[in-house]
C-alpha positions as CSV (number, residue, x, y, z in Angstrom):
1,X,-14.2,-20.8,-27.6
2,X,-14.5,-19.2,-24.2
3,X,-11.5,-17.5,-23.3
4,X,-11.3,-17.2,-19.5
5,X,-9.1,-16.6,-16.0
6,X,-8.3,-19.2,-14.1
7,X,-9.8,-17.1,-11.1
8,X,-13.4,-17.7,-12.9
9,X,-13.1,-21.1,-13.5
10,X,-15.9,-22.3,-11.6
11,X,-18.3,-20.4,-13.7
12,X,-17.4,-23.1,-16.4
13,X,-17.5,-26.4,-15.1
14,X,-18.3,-29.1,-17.6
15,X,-17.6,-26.4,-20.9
16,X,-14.6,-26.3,-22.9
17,X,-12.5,-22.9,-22.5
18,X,-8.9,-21.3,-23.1
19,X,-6.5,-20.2,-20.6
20,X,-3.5,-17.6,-21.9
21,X,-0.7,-17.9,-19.1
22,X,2.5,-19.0,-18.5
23,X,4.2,-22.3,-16.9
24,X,4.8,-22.3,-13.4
25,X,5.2,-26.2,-12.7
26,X,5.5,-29.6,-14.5
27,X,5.4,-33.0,-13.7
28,X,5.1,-35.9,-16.3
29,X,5.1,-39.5,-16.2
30,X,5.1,-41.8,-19.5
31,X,1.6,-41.2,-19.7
32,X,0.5,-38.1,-17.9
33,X,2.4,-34.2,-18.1
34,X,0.6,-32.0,-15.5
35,X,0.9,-28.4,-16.3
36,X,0.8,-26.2,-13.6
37,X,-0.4,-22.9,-15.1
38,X,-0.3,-19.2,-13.9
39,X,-2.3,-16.3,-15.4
40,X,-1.6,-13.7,-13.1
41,X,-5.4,-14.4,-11.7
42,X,-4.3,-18.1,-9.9
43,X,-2.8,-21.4,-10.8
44,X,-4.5,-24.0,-12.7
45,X,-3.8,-28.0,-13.1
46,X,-4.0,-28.7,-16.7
47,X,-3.8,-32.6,-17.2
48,X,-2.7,-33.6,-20.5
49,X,-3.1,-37.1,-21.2
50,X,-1.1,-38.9,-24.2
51,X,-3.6,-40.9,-25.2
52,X,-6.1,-38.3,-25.7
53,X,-4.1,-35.6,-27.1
54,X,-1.7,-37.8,-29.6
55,X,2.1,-38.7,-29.1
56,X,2.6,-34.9,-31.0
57,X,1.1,-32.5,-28.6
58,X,2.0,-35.0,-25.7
59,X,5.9,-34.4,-26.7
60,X,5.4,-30.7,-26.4
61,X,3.8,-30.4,-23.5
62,X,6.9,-32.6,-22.0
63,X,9.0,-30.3,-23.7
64,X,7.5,-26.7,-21.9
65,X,10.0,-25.1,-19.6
66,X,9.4,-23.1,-16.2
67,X,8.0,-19.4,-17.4
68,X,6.9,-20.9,-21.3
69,X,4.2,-19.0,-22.7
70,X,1.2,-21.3,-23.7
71,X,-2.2,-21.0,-24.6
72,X,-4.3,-24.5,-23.2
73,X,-7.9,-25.0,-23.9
74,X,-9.8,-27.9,-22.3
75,X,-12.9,-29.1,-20.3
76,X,-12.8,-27.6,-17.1
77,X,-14.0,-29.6,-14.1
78,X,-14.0,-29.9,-9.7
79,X,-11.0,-31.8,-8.2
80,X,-10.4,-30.5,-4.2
81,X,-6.6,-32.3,-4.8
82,X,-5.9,-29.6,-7.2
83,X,-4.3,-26.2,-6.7
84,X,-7.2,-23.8,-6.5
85,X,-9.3,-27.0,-6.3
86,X,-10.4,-26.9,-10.2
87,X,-8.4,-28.5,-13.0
88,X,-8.6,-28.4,-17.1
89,X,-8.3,-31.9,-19.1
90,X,-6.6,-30.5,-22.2
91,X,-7.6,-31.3,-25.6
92,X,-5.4,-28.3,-27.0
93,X,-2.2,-26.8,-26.8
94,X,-0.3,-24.0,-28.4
95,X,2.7,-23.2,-27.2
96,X,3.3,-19.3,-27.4
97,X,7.3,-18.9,-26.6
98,X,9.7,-21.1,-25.2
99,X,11.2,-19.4,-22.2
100,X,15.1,-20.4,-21.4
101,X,16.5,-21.8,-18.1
102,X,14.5,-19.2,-15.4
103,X,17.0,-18.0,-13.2
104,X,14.0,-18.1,-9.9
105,X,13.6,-21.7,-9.4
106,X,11.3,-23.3,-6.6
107,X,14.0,-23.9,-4.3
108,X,14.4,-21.2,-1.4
109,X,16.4,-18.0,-2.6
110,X,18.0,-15.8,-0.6
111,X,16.3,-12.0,-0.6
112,X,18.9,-10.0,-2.1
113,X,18.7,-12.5,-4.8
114,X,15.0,-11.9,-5.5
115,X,15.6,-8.4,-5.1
116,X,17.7,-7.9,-8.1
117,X,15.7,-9.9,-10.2
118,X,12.2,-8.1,-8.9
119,X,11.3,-7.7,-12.4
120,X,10.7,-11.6,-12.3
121,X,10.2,-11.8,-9.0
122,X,6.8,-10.3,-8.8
123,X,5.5,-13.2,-10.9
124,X,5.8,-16.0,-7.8
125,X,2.1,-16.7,-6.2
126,X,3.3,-14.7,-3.0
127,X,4.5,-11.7,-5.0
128,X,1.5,-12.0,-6.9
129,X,-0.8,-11.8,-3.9
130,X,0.6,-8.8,-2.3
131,X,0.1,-7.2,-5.3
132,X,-3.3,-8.2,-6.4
133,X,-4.4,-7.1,-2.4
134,X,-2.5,-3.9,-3.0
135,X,-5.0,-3.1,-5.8
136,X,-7.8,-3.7,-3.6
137,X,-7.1,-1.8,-0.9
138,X,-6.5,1.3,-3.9
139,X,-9.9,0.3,-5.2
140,X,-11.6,0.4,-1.6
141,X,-9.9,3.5,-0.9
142,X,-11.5,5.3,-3.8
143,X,-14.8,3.5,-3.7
144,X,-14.7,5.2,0.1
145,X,-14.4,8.3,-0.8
146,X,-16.2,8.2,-3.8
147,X,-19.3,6.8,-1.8
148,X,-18.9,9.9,0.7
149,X,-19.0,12.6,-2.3
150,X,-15.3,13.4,-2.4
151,X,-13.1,14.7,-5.0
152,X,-10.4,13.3,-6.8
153,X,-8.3,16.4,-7.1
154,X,-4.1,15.3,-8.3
155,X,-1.6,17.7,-6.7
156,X,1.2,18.1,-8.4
157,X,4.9,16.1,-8.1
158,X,7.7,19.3,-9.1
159,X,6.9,21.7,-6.1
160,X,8.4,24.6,-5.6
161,X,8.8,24.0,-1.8
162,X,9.2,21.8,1.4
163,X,6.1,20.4,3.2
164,X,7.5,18.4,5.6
165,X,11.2,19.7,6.1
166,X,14.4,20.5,3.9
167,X,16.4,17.7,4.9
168,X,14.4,15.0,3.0
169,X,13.9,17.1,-0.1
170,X,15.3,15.3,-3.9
171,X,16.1,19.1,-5.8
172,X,15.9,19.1,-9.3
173,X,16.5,21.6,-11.9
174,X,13.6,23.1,-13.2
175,X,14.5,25.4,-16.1
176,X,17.3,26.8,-13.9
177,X,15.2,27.3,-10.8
178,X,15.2,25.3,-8.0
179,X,12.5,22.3,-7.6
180,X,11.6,19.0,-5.3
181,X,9.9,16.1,-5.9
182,X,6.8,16.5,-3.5
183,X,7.1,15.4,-0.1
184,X,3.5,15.7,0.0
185,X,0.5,16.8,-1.6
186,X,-1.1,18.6,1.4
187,X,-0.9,22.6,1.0
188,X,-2.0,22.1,-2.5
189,X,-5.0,20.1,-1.3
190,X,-5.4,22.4,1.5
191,X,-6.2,24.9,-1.8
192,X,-8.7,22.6,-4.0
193,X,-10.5,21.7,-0.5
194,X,-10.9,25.4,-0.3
195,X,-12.8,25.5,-3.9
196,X,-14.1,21.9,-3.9
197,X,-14.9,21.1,-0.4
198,X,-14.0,17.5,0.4
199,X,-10.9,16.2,-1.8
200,X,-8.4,13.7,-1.7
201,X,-5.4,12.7,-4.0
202,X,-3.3,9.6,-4.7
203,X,-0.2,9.4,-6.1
204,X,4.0,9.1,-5.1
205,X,5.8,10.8,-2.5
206,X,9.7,11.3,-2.2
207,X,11.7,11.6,0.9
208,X,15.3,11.6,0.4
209,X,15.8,9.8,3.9
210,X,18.7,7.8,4.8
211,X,16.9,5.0,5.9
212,X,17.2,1.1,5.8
213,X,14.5,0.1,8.2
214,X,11.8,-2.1,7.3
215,X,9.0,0.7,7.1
216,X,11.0,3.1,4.3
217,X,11.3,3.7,1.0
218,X,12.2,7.0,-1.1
219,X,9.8,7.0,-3.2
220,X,6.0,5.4,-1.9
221,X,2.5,6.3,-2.7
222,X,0.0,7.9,-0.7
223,X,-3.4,9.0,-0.4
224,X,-3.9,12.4,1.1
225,X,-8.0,13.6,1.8
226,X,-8.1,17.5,3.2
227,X,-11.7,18.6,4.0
228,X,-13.1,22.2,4.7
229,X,-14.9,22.8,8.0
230,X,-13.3,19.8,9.6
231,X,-11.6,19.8,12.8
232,X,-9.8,17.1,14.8
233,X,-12.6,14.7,15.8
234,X,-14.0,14.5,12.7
235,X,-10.6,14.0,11.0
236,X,-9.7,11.0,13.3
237,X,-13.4,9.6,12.7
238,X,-12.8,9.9,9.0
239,X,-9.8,7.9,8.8
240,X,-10.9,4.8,11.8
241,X,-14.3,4.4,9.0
242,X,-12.1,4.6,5.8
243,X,-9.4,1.7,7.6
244,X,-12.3,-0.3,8.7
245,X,-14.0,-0.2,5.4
246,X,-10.9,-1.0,3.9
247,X,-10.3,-4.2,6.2
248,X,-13.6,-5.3,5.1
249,X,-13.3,-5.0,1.3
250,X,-10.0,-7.2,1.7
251,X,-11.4,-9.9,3.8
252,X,-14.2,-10.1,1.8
253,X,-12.6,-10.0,-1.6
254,X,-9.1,-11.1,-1.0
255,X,-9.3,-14.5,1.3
256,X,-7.5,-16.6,-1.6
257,X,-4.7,-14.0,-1.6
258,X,-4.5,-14.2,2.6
259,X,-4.5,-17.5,2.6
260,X,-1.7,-17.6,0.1
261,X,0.0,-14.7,2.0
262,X,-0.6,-17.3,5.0
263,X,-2.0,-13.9,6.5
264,X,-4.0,-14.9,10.7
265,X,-6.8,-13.1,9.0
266,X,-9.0,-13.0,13.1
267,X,-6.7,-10.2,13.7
268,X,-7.9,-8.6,11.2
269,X,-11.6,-10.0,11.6
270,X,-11.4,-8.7,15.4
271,X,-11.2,-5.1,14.6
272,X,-13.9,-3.0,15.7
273,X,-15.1,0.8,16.0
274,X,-14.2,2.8,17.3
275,X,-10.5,2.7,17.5
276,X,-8.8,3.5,20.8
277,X,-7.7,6.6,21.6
278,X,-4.9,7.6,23.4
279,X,-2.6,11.2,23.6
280,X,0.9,11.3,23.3
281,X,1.3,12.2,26.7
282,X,-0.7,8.4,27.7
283,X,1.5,6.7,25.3
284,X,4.8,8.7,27.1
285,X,3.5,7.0,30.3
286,X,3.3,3.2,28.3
287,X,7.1,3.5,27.3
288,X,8.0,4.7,30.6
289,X,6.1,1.9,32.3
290,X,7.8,-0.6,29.7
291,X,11.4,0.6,31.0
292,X,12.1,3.0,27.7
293,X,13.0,5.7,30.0
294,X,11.8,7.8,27.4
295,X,11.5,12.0,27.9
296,X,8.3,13.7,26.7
297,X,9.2,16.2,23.5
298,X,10.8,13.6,21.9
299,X,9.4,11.8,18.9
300,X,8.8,8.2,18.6
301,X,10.6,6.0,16.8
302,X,9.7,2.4,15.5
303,X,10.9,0.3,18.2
304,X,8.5,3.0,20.5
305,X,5.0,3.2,18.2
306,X,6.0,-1.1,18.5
307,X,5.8,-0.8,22.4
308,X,2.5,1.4,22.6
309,X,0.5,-0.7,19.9
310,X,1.2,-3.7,21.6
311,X,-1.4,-2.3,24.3
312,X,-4.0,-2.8,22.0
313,X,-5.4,-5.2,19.6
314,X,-6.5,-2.6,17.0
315,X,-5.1,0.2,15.0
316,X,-4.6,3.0,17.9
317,X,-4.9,7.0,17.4
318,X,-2.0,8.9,19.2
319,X,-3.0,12.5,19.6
320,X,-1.7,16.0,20.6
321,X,2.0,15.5,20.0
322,X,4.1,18.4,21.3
323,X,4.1,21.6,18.7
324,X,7.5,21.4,18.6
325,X,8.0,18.3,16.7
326,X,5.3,18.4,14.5
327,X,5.0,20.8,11.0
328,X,4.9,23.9,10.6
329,X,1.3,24.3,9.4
330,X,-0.4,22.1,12.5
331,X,-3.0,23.8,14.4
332,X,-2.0,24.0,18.2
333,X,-4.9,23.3,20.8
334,X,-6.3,25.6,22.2
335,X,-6.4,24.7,25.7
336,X,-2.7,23.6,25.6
337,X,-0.5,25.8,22.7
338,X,2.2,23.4,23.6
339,X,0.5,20.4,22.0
340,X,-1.6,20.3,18.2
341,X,-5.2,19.2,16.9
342,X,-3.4,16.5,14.9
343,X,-3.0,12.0,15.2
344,X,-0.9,9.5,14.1
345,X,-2.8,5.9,13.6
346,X,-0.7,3.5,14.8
347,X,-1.1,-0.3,13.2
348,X,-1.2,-3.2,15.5
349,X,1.6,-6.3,15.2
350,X,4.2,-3.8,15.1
351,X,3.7,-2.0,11.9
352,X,3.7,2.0,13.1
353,X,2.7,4.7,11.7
354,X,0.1,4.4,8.7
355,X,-1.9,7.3,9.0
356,X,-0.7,11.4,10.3
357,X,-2.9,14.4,10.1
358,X,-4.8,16.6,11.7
359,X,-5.9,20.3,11.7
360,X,-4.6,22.7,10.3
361,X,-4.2,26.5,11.3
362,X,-6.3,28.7,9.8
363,X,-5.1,31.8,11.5
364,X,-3.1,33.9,8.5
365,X,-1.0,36.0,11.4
366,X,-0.4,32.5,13.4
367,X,0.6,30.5,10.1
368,X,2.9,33.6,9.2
369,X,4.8,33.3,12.7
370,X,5.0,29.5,12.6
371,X,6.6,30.2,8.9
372,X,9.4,32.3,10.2
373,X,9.9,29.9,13.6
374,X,10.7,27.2,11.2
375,X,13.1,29.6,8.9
376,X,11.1,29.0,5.9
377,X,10.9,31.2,2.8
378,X,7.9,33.5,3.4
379,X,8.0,34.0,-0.3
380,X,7.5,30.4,-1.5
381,X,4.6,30.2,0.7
382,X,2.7,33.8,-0.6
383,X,0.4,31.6,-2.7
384,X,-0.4,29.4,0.9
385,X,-1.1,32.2,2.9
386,X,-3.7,33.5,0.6
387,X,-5.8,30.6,1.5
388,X,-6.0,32.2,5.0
389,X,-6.4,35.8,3.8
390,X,-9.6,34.9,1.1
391,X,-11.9,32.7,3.0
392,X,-10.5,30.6,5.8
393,X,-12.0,28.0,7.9
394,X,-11.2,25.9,10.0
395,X,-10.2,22.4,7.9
396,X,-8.2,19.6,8.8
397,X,-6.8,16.2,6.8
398,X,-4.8,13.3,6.9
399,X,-1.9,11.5,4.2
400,X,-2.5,7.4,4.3
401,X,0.5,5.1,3.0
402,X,-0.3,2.8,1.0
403,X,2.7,0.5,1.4
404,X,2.8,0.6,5.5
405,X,-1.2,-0.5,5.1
406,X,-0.3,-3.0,2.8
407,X,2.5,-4.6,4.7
408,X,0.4,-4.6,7.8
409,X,-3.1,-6.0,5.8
410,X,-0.6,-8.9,4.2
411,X,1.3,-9.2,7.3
412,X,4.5,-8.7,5.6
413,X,7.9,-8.2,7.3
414,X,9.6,-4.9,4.6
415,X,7.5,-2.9,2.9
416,X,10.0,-3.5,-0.1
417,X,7.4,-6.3,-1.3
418,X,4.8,-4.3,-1.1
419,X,5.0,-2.2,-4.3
420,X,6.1,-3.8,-7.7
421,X,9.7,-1.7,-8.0
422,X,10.7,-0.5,-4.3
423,X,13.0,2.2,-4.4
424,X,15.3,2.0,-1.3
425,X,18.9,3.7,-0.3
426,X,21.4,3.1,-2.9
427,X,18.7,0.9,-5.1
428,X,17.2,2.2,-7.9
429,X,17.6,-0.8,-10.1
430,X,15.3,-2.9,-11.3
């Protein structure tokens, strides 16, 4: 006997299988039980008629709650009426565990509900759809790379020092020294892109931020690719083909998902190369025109990066922010010290910021000034500036968040559904 996901049952039409899962639904007359099943791959219709299957199995199919465990195993054939437009007529059931009264019914509950319960949660078909995209989008964004010759290179998570500021940082005590949770993986990529060329790495990031908007968590994962002998162009080019690859991979492999998510998938389906292009002093001007009132030198919030991709129908670069506002190790351009090399990528529909990078200085006397503007521990930083004193070139890169993407791809209001336990201000429980 086959055992199977319901996602493949089409590939068994007419044959008798076995689906492992757990009950979502019921609904029995004297004669009929209809067992709505979930296997974490899609719903099935399991039809269990009494006089087929005997007055015994009949009774314990009636007797299944919401969230039972059970094992059913029937012939599999078309019916468009049915969820997922497949059903099983059962011939066996076993029932695995009995689950008691499920606190998540059907009926509409309110978030902070859900959110203490996420541990259950995440089993409902919407939950289960972010997620399932969520770990396409991961498996696109390595397949991209991989495909380009890239290196998976892990930086580490206890880090000695601040990336992207002190204010943000969660200390720890490491042995009786001070240590952070990375902000970042970035200078240490900056170092394996000097020995391996082109690498990325994937994993969490903490910031320590204050934050309740929809866009933030304290702890969220990101991808982070640093490549030797880039500069700015190529950077940006980089990310627009790795987003538009990406967008592909999910329409083409995550339309059931979508269409649960009730996601307007021609937005997506619109997007073209290249993405538009604009500098930060252009996207100054949009506010300004849009009544913000808004000073250049100033950074943008979410309300603003809402305002200036509403311009555009596509994920938009913002380039050359002022030096001033922007890290420590961010190359400034040439032509104009008082801006940098680096771009944010802006996501349409009013989901900011999913992308920042840029490139990076390479200039060991430059760095080492930029290190005491910022009033930063020369000596925590010895280990970065030898990257500039044994072989520097010019190289550039760019951190990707995977949550932001996936709220935007799944058209999602809070990024708190986008990752299976969200960490946010004062939550750390489930």
């Amino acid at each position: 006997m086959s055992k199977v996901l319901i996602k493949n049952l089409n590939k068994y039409l007419g044959q008798e299988v076995t689906v492992e899962g757990w009950l979502y639904n019921l609904r029995s007359s004297g004669k009929i039980a209809f067992l709505i099943v979930r296997d974490g791959s899609g719903l099935m219709q399991g039809v269990t008629v009494k006089k087929d299957v005997g007055e015994e199995l009949f009774a314990e199919a009636r007797k299944l709650t919401q969230e039972s465990a059970v094992k059913l195993t029937g012939i599999v054939h078309e019916e468009s009426r049915s969820v997922g437009g497949y059903e099983m007529q059962v011939t066996e059931l076993e029932t695995v565990s009995i689950a008691q009264e499920y606190p998540i019914t059907h009926k509409e509950h309110g978030v902070e509900f859900l959110a203490e319960r996420r541990h259950l949660w995440i089993r409902s078909p919407k939950q289960v759809a972010i997620l399932r995209v969520r770990s396409e989008i991961e498996h696109a964004i390595r397949d991209f790379f991989y495909e380009r010759e890239f290196v998976l290179a892990d930086s580490p998570i206890i880090t000695p020092a601040a990336c992207e500021g002190t204010t943000t940082l969660f200390e720890l005590d490491y042995h009786g020294e001070k240590g952070f949770l990375s902000q970042s993986g970035q200078l240490y990529n900056e170092a394996t892109a000097m020995a391996l060329g082109r690498i990325y790495c994937f994993g969490p990031t903490f910031r320590a931020e204050k934050s309740k908007t929809r866009r933030h968590l304290m702890e969220f994962w990101m991808v982070e690719a640093e490549m030797a002998y880039f500069d700015m162009d190529a950077n940006i080019q980089l990310q627009e083909e790795m987003i538009y690859y990406v967008i592909q991979r999910i329409l083409k492999r995550c339309s059931n998902e979508l269409q649960t998510l009730e996601r307007d998938i021609t937005k997506l389906a619109n997007i073209k190369l290249p993405f538009p292009r604009i500098s930060y002093t252009e996207a100054v001007e949009i506010l300004n025109q849009n009544g913000e009132n808004f000073p250049w030198g100033e950074d943008f919030g979410a309300p603003h990066e809402t305002i200036i991709s509403n311009h555009f129908n596509a994920p938009v670069f913002v380039h050359r922010y002022p030096t001033e506002i922007k890290a420590f190790y961010m190359k400034p351009d040439p032509e104009n010290p008082k801006v940098v090399l680096g771009a944010d990528l802006l996501a349409p529909e009013g989901y900011g910021e999913i992308i920042g990078g840029g490139q990076r200085i390479d200039s060991l006397e430059l760095l080492e000034e930029r290190i005491q503007e910022h009033k930063l521990p020369k000596e925590a930083f010895e280990w970065y500036l030898d990257l500039r004193r044994y072989g520097s070139v010019p190289h550039a890169g760019f951190g990707l968040g995977i949550e932001r993407t996936v709220a935007w791809l799944c058209g999602l209001d809070h990024v708190r559904e986008t990752i299976p336990f969200p960490r946010l201000l004062h939550k750390m429980y489930p």
